[in-house]
Backbone and ligand atoms as CSV (ligand in chain L), in Angstrom:
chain,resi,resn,atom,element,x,y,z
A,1,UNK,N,N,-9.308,16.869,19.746
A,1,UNK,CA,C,-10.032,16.754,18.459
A,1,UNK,C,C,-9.216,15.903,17.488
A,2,UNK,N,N,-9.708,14.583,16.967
A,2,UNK,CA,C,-8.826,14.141,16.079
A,2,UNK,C,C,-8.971,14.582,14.813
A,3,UNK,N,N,-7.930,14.315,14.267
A,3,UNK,CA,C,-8.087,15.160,12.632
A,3,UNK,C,C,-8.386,14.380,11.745
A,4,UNK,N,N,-9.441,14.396,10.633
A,4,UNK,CA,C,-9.956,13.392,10.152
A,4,UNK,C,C,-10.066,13.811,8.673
A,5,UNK,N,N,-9.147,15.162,8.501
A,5,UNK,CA,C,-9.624,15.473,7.317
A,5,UNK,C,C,-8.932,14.659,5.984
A,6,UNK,N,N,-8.555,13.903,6.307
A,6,UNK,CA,C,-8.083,12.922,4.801
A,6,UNK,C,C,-8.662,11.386,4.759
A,7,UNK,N,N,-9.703,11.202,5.360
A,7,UNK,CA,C,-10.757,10.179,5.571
A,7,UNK,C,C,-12.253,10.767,4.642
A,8,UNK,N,N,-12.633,10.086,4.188
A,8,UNK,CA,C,-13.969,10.471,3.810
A,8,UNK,C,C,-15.003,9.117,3.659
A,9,UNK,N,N,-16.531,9.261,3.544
A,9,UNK,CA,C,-17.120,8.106,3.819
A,9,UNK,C,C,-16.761,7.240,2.956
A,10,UNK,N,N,-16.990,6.149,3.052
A,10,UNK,CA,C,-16.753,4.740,2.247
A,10,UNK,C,C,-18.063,4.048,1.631
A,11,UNK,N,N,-18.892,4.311,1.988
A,11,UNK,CA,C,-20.376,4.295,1.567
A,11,UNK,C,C,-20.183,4.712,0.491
A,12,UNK,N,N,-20.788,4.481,-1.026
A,12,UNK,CA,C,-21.059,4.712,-2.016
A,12,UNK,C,C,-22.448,5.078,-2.064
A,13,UNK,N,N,-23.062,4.752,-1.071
A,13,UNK,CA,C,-24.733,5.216,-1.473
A,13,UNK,C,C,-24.484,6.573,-0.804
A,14,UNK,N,N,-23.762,6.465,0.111
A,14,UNK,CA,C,-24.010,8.269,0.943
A,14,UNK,C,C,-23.596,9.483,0.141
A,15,UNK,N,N,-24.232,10.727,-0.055
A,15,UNK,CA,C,-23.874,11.501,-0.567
A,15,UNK,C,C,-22.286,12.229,-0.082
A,16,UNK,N,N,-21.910,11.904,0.557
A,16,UNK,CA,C,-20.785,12.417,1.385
A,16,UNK,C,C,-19.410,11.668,0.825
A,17,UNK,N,N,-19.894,10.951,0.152
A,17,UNK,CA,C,-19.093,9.120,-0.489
A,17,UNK,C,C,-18.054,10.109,-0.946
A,18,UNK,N,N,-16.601,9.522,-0.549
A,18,UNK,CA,C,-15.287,9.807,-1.311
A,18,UNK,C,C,-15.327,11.595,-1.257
A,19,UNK,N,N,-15.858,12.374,-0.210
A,19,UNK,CA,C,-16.013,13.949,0.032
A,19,UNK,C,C,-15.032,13.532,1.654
A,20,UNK,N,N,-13.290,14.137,1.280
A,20,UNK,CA,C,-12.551,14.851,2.109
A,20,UNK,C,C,-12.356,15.937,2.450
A,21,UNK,N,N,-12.347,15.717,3.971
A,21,UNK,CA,C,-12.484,17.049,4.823
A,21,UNK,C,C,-13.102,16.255,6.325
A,22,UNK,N,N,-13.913,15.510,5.828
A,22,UNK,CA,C,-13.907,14.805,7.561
A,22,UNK,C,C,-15.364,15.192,8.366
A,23,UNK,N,N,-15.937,16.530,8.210
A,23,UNK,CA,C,-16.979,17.179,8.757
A,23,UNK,C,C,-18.217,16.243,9.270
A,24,UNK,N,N,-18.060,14.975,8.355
A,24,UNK,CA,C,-19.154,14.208,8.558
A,24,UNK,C,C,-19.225,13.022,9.148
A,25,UNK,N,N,-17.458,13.054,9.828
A,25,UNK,CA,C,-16.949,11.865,10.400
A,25,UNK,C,C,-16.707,11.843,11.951
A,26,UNK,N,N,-16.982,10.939,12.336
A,26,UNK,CA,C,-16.196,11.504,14.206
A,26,UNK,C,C,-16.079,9.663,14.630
A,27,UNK,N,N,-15.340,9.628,15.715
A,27,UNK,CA,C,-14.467,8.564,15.595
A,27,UNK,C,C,-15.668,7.925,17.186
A,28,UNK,N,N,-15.676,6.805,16.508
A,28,UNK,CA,C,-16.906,5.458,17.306
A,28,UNK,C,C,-16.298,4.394,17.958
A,29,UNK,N,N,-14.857,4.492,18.081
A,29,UNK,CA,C,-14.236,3.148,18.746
A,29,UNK,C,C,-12.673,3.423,18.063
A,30,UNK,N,N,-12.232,2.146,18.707
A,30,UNK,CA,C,-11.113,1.646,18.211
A,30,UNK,C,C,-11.012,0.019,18.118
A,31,UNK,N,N,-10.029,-0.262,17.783
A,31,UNK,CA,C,-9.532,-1.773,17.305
A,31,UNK,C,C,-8.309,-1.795,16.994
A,32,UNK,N,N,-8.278,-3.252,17.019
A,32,UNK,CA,C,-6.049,-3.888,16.990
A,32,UNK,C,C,-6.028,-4.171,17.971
A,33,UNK,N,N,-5.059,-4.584,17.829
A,33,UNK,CA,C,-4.295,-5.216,19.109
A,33,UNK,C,C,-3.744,-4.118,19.942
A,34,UNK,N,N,-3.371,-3.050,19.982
A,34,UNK,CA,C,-3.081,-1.670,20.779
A,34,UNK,C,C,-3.863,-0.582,20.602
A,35,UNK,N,N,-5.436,-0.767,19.553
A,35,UNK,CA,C,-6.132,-0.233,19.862
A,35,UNK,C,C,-5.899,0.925,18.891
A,36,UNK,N,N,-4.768,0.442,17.743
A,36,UNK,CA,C,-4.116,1.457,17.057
A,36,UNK,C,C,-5.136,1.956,16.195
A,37,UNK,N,N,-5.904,1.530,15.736
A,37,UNK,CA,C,-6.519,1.853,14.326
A,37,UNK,C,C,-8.147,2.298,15.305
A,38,UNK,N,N,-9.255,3.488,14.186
A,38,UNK,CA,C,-10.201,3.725,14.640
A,38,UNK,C,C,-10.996,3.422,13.320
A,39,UNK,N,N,-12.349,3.499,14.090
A,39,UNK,CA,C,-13.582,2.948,13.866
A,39,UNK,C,C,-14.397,4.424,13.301
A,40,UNK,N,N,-14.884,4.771,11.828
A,40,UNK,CA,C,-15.119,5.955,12.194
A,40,UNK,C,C,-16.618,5.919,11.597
A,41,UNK,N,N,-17.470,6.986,11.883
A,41,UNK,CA,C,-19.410,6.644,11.808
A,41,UNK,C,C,-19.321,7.911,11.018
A,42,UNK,N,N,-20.217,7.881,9.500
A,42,UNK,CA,C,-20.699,9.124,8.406
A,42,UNK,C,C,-22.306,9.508,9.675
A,43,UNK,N,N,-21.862,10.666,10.021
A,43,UNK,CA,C,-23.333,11.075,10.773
A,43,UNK,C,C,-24.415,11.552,9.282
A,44,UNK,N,N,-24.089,11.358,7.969
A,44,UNK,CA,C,-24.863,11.303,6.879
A,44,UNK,C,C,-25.388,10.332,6.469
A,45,UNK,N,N,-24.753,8.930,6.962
A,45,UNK,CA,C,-25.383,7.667,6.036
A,45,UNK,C,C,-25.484,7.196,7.514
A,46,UNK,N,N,-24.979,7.268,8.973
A,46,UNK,CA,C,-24.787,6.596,9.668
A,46,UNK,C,C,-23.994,5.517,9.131
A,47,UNK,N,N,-23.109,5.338,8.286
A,47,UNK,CA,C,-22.196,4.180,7.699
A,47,UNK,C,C,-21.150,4.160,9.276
A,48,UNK,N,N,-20.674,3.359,9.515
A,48,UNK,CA,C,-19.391,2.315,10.313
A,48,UNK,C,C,-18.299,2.103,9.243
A,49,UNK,N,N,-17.278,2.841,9.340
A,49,UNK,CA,C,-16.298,1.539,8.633
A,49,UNK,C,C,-14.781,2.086,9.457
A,50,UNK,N,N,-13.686,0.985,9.420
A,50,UNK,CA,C,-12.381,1.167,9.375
A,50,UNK,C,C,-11.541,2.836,8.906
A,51,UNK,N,N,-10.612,3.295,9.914
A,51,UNK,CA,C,-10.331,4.050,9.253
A,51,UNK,C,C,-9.031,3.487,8.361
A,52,UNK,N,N,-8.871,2.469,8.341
A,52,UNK,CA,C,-7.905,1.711,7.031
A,52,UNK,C,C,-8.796,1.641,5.898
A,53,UNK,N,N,-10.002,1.773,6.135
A,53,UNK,CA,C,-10.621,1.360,4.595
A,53,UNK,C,C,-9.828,2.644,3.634
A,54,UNK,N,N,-9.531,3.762,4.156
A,54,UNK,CA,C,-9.671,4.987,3.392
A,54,UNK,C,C,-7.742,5.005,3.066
A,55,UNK,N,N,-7.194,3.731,3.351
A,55,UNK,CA,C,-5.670,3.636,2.723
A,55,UNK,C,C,-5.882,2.968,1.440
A,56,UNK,N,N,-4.260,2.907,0.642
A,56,UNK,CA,C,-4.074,2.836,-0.336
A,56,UNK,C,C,-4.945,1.048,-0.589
A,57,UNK,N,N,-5.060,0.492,0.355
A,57,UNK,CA,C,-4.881,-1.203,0.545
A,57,UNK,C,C,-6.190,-1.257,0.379
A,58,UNK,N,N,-7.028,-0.612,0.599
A,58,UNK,CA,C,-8.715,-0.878,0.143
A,58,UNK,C,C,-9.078,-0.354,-1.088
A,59,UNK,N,N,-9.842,-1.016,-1.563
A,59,UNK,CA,C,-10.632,-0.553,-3.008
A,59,UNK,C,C,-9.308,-0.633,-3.962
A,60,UNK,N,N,-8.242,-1.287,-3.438
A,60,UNK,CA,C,-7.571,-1.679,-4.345
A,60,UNK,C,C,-7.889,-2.638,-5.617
A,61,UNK,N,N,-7.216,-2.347,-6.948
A,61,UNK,CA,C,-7.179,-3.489,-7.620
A,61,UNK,C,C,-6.288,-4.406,-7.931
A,62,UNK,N,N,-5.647,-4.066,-6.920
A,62,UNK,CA,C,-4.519,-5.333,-7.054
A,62,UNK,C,C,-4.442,-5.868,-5.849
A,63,UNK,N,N,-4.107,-6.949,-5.830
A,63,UNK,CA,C,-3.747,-8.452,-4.382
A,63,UNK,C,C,-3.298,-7.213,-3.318
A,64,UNK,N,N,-3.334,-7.585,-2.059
A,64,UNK,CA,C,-2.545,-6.679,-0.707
A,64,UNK,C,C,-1.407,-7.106,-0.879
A,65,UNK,N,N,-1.414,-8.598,-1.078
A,65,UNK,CA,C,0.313,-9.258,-1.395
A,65,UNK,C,C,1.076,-7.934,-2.258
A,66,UNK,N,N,0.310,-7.906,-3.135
A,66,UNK,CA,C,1.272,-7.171,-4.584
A,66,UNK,C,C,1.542,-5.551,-3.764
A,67,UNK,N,N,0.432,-4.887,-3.214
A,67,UNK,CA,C,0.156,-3.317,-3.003
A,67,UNK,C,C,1.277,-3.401,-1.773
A,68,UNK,N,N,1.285,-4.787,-0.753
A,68,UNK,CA,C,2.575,-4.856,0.407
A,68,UNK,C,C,3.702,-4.633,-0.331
A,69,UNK,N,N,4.347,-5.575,-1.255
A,69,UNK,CA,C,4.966,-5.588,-1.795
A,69,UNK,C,C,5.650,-4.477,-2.463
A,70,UNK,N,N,4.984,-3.594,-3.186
A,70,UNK,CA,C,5.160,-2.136,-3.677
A,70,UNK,C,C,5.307,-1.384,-2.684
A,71,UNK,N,N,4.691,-1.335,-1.728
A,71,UNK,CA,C,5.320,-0.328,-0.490
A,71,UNK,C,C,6.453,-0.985,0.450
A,72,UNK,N,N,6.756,-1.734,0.640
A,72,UNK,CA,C,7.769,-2.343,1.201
A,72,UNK,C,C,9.269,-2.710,0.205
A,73,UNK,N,N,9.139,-2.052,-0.566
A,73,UNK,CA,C,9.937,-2.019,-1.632
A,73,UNK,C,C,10.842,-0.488,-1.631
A,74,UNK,N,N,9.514,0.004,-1.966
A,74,UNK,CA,C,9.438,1.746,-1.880
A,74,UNK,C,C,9.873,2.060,-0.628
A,75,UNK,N,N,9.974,1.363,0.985
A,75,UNK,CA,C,10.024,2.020,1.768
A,75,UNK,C,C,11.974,1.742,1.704
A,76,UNK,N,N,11.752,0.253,1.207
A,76,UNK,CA,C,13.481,0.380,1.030
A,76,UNK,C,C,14.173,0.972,0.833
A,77,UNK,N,N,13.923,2.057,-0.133
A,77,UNK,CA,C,14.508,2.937,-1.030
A,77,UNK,C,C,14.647,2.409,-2.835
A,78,UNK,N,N,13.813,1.317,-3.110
A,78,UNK,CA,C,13.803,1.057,-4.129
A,78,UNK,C,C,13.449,2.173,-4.931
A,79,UNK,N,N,13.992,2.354,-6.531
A,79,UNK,CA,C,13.746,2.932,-7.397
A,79,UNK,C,C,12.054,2.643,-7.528
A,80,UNK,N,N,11.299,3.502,-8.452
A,80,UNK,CA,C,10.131,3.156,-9.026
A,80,UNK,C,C,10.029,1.511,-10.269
A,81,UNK,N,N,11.162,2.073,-10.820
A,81,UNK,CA,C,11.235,0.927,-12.512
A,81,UNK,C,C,11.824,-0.079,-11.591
A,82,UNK,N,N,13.031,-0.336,-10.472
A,82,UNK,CA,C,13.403,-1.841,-9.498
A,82,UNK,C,C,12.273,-2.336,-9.256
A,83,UNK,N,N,11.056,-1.365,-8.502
A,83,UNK,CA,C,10.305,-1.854,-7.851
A,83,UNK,C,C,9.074,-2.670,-8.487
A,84,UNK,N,N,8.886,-1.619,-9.788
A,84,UNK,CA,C,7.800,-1.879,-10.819
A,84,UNK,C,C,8.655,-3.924,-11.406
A,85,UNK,N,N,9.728,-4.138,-11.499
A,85,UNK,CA,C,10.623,-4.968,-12.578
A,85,UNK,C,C,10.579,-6.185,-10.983
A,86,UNK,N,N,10.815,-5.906,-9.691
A,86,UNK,CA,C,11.076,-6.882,-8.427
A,86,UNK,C,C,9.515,-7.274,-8.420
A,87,UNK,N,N,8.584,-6.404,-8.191
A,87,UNK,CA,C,6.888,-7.017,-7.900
A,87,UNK,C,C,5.958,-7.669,-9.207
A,88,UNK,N,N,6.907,-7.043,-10.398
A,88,UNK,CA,C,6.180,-7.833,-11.620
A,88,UNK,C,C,4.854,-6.966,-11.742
A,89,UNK,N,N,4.997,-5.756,-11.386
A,89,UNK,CA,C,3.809,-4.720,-12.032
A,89,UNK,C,C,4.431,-3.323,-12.703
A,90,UNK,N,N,3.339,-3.059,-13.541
A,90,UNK,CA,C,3.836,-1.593,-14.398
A,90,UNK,C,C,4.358,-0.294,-13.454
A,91,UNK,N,N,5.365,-0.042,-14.044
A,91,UNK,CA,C,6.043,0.744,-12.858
A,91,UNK,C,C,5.176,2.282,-12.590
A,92,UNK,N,N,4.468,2.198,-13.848
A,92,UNK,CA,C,2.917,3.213,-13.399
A,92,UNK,C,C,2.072,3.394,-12.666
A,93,UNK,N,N,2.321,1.795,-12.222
A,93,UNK,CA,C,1.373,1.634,-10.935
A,93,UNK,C,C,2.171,1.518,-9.920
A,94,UNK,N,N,3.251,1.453,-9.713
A,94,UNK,CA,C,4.182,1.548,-8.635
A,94,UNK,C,C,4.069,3.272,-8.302
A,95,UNK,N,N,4.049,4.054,-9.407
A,95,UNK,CA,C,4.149,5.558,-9.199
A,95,UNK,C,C,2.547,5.910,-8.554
A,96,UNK,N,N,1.327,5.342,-8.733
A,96,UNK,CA,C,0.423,5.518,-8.386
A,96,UNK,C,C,0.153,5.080,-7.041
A,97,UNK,N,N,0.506,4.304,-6.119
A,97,UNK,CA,C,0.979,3.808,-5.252
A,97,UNK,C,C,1.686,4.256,-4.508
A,98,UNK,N,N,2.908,4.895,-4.869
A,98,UNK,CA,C,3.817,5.382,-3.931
A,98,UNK,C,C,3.124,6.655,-3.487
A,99,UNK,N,N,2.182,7.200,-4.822
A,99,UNK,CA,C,1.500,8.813,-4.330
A,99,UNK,C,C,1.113,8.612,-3.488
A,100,UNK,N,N,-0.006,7.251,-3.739
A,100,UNK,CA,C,-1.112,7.202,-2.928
A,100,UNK,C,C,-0.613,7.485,-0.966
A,101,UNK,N,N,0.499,6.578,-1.218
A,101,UNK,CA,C,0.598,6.054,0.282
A,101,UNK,C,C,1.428,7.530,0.637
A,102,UNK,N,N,2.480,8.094,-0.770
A,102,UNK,CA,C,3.123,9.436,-0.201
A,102,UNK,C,C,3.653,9.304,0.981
A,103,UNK,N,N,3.697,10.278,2.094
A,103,UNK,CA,C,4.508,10.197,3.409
A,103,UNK,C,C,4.166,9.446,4.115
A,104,UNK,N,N,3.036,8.437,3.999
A,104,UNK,CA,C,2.633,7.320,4.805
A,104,UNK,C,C,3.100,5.944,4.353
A,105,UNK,N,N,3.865,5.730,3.457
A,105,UNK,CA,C,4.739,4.260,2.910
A,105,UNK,C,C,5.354,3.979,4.344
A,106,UNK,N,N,6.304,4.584,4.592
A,106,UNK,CA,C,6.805,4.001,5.996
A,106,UNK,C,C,5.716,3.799,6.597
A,107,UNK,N,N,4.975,3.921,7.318
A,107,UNK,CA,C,4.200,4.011,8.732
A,107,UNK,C,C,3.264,2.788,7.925
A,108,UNK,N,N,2.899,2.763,6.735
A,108,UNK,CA,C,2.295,1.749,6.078
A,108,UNK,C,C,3.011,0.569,6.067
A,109,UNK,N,N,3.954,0.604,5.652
A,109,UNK,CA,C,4.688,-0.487,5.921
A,109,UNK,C,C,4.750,-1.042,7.617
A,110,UNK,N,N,4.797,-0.105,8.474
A,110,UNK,CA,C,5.423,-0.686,9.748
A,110,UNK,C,C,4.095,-1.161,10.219
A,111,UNK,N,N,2.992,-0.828,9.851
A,111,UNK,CA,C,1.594,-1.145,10.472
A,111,UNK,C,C,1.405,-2.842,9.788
A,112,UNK,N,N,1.747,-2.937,8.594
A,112,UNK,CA,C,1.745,-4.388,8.143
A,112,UNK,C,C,2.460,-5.108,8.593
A,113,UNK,N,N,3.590,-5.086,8.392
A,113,UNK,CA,C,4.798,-6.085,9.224
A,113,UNK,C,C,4.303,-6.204,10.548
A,114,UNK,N,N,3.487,-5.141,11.208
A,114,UNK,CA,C,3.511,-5.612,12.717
A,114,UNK,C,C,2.327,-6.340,12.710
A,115,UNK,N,N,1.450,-6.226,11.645
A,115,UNK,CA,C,0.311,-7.400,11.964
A,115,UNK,C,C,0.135,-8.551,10.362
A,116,UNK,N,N,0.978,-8.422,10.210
A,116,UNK,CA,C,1.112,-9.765,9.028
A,116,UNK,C,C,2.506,-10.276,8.742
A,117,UNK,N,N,2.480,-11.123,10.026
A,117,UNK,CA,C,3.491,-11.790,9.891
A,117,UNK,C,C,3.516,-12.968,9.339
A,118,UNK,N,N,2.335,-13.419,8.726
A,118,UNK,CA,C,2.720,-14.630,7.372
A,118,UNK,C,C,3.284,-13.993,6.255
A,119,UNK,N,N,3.913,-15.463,6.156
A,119,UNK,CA,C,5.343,-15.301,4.728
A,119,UNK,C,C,6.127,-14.509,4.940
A,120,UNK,N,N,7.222,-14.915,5.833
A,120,UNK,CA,C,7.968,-14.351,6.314
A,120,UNK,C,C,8.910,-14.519,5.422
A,121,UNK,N,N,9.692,-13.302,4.699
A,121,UNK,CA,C,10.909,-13.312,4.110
A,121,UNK,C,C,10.165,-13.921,2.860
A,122,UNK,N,N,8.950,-13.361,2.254
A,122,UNK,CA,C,8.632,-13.969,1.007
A,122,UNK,C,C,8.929,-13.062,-0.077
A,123,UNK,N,N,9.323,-11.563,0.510
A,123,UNK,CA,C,10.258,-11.172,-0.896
A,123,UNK,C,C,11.246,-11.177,-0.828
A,124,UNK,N,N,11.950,-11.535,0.058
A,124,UNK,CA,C,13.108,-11.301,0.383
A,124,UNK,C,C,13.656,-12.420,-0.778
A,125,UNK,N,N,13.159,-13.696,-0.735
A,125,UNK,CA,C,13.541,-14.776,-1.054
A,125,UNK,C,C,13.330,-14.305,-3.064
A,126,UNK,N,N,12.324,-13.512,-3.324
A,126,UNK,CA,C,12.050,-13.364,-4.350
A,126,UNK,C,C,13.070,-12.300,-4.800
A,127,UNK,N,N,13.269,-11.592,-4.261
A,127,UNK,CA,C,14.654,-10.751,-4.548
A,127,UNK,C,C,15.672,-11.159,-4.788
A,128,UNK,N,N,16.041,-12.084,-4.360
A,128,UNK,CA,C,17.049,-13.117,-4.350
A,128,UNK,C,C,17.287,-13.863,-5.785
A,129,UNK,N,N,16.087,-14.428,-5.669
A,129,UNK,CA,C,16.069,-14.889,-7.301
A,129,UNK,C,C,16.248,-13.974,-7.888
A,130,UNK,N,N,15.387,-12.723,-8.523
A,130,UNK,CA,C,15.548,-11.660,-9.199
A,130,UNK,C,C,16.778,-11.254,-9.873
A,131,UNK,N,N,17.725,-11.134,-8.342
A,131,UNK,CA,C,19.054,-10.524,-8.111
A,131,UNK,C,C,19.703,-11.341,-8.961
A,132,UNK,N,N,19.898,-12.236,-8.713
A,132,UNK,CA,C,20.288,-13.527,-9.701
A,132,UNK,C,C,20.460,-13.660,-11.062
A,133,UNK,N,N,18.927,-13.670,-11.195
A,133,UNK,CA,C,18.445,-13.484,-12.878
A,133,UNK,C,C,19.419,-12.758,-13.418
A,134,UNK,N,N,19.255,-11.478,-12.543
A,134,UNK,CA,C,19.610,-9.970,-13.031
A,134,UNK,C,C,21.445,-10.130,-13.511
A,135,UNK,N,N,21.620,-10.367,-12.549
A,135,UNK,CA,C,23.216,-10.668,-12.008
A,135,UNK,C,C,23.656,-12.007,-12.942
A,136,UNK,N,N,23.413,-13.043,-13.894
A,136,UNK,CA,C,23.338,-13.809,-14.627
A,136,UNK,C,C,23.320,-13.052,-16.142
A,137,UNK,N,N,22.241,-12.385,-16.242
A,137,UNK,CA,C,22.100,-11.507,-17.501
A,137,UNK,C,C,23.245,-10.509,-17.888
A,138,UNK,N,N,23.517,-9.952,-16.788
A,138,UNK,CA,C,24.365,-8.986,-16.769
A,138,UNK,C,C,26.007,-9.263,-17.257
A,139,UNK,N,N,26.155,-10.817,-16.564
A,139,UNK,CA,C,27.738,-11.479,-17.013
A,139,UNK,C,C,27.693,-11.617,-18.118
A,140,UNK,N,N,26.061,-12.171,-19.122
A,140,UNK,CA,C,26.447,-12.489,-20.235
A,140,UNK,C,C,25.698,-11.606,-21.414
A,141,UNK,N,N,25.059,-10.572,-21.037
A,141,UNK,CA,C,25.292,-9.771,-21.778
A,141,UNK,C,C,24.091,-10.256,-22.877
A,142,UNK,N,N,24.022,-9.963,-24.206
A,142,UNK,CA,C,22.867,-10.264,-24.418
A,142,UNK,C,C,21.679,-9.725,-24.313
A,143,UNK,N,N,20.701,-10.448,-24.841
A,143,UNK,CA,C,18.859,-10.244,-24.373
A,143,UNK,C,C,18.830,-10.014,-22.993
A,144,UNK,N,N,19.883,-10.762,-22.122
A,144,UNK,CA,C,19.659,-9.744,-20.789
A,144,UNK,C,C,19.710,-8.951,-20.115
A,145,UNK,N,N,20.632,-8.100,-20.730
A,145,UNK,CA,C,20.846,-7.230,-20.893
A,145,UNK,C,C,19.726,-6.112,-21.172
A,146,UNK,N,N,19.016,-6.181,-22.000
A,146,UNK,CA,C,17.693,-5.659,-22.863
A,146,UNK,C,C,17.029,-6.154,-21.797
A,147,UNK,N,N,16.298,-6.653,-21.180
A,147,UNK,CA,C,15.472,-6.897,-20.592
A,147,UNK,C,C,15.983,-6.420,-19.115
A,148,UNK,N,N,17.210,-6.297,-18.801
A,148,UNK,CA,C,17.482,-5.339,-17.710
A,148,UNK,C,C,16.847,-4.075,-17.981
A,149,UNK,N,N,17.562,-3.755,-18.748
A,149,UNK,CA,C,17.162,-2.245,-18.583
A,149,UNK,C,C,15.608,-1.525,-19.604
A,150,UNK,N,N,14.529,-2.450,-19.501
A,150,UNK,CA,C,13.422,-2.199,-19.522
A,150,UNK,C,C,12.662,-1.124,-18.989
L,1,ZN,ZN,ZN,-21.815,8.498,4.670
């Protein structure tokens, strides 16, 4: 029996829409490249969708770039305010985010890296700069100081 209770339909017309617990879900396939991810059917709307639709990365309002970014940050061990100050978003939404994904940031993360391998090392490189900035401000003290510790 797979467990489905933190999935709910994705359909907005179905009455079942955004109702966790799963009862109305049962699994119609798979997909990926190892077949990792399932396919799951509302026996209420008859809706089809991804069971990724029901992660942090759908119905997002921000870029996947940015929401990767925040969890691959977070899985580092970045602080919330590093992470919020490295991706260039409110670190409110870094905290909303990290809930979201909660004990699934790792496994979120490792599911992306293994299938989006464009831009490779594109924060890395942005960290870099950052670090810099940061590490520049810091020698001289100053407004950069203030703007460090934001
Ligand atoms: Zn439905």
């Amino acid at each position: 029996m797979e467990d489905l209770s933190r999935f709910c339909c994705q359909n907005s017309e179905c009455r079942d829409y955004g109702q966790r617990g799963g009862e109305n879900l049962s699994v119609c396939g798979r997909y990926g490249a190892n077949k990792q991810w399932r396919m799951l059917r509302c026996r209420t709307c008859k809706a089809r969708f991804s069971e990724r639709k029901g992660t942090p990365l759908f119905g997002s309002v921000l870029p996947e770039e940015t929401v990767r970014s925040i969890l691959e940050h977070i899985a580092e061990g970045c602080g919330v305010r590093e992470t919020g100050r490295l991706v260039g978003v409110h670190r409110d939404t870094v905290m909303r985010y990290s809930r979201l994904a909660g004990d699934h940031a790792r496994k979120v993360h490792d599911e992306l890296v293994a299938v989006s391998p464009r831009d490779p090392g594109g924060t890395v490189r942005r960290k870099v700069v950052v670090r810099g900035k940061k590490a520049k401000a810091l020698r001289s003290g100053g407004p950069g100081r203030r703007q460090a510790g934001r």
